[in-house]
Every structure is written in structure tokens, then in C-alpha cells.
C-alpha positions as a Markdown table, in Angstrom:
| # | Residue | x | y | z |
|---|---|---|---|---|
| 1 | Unk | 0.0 | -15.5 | 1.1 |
| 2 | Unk | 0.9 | -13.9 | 4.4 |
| 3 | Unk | -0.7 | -10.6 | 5.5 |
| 4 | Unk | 0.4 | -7.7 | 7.7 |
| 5 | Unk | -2.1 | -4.9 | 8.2 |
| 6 | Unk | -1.2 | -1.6 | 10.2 |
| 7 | Unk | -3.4 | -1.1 | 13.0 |
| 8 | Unk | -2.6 | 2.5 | 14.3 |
| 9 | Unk | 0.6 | 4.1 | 16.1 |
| 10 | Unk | 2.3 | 4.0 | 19.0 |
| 11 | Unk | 4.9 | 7.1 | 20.1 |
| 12 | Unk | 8.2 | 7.1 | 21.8 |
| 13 | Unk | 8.6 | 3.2 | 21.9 |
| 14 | Unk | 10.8 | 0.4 | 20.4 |
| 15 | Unk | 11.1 | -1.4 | 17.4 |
| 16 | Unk | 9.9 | -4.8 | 17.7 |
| 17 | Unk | 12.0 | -6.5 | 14.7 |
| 18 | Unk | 15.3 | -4.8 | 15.3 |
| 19 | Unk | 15.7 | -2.7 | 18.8 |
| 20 | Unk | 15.7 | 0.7 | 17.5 |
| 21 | Unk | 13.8 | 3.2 | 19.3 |
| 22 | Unk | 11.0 | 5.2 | 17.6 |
| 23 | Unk | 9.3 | 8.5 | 17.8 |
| 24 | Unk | 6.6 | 7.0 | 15.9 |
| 25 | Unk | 6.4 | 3.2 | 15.7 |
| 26 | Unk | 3.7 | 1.3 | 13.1 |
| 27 | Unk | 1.7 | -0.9 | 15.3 |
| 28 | Unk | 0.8 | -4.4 | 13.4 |
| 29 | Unk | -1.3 | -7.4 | 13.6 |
| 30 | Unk | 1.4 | -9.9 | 12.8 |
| 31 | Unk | 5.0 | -8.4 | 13.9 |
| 32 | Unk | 4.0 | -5.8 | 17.3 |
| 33 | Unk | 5.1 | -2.8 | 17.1 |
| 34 | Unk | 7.5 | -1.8 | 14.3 |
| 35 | Unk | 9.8 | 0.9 | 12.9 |
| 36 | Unk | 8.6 | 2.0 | 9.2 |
| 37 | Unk | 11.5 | 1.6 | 7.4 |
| 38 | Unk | 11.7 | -2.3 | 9.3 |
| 39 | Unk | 8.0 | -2.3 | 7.6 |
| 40 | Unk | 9.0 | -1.5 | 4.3 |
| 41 | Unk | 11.9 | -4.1 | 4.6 |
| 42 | Unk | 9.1 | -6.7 | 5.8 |
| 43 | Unk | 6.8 | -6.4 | 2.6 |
| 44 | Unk | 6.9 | -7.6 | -0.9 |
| 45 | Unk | 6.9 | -5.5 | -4.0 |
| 46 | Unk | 3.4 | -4.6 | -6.2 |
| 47 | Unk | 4.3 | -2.8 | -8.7 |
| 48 | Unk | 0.6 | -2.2 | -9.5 |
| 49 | Unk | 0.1 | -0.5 | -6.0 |
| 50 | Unk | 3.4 | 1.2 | -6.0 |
| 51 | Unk | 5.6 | 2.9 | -8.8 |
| 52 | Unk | 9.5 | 2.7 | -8.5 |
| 53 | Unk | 10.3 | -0.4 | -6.6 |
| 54 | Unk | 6.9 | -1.2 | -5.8 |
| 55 | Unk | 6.7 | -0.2 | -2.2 |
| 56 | Unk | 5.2 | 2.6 | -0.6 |
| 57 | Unk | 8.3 | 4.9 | 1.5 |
| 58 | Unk | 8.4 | 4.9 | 5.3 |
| 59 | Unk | 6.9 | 8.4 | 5.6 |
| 60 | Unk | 4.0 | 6.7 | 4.0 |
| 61 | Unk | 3.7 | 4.2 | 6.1 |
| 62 | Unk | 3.7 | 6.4 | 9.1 |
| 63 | Unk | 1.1 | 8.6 | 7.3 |
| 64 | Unk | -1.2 | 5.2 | 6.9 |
| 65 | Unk | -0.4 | 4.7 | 10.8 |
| 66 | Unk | -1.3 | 8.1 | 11.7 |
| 67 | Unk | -4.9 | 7.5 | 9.3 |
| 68 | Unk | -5.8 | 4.5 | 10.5 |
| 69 | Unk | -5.6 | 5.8 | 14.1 |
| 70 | Unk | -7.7 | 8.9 | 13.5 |
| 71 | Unk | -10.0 | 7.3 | 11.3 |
| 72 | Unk | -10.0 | 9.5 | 8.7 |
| 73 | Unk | -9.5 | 6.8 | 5.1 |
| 74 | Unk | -12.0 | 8.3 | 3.7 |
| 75 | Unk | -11.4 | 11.4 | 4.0 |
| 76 | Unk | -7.6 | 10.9 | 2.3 |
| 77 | Unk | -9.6 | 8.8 | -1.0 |
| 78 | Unk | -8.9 | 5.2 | 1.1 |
| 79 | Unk | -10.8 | 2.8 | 0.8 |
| 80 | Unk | -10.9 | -1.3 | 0.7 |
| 81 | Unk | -7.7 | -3.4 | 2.1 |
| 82 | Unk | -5.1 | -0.2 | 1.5 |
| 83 | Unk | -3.6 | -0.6 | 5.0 |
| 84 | Unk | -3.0 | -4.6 | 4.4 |
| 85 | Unk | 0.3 | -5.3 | 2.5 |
| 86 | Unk | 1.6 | -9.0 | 1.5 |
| 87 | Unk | 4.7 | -9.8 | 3.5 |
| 88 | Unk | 7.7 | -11.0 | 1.3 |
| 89 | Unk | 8.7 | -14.7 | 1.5 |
């Protein structure tokens, strides 16, 4: 099982997996500096995590950026591994 955890944010830079540039790019342990919706792509599904298709939606994952930067988990109910995902195979 491969991880990828989101580390913080970085604005007005590129995406690392597919050239696009970002406003707000997900910075990662395993893949750099990523776009969200190139984050979403990257993961696998858990549907116990996640309703619908089991993934959380890009604006989430540059909410869980913007957290992890400021610090604030616990304020937002966070806590454990929430910011590690499983990438898909």
C-alpha cells in the first residue's frame, strides 16, 4: 500500500503531474507539488471515508492543504492520518 500525505500549499505555481498552472497547488510527500483535481485522480476510492464515489472533491483537498498549513486539524474535528490517502494502483 502506497501513501501520499498532503503537506501544506503552495500559490501561483505549476502542476507537478500534468503542467497546468495553479492558484493553489497541494504540496505532497510523494508526487511535489500538485493540482487538486490531479490529486483526486491520483488516489483510490474508500468508500468508508468518502460517500458517492468514495473520494473527497478537489475543493476539499485544497481545504485539507490550506489546514494543514495553518495548523488548525483540530480545530476543524481532524484528527489521526486524515491528510494521508492510499494512492490507486
Amino acid at each position: 500500500m502506497t501513501t501520499i500525505t498532503i503537506n501544506g500549499y503552495e500559490p501561483d505555481c505549476n502542476c507537478e503531474h500534468c503542467g497546468r498552472p495553479l492558484k493553489l497547488g497541494v504540496v505532497t510527500d510523494a508526487k511535489g507539488t500538485i493540482g487538486a483535481d490531479c490529486f483526486v485522480k491520483l488516489i483510490a476510492r474508500n468508500t468508508k471515508r468518502y460517500s458517492g464515489n468514495g473520494k473527497p472533491g478537489a475543493e476539499r483537498v485544497r481545504e485539507y492543504a490550506l489546514i494543514v498549513t495553518r495548523g488548525t486539524a483540530n480545530r476543524h474535528g481532524l484528527y489521526g492520518a486524515w491528510n494521508t490517502f492510499e494512492l490507486a494502483s
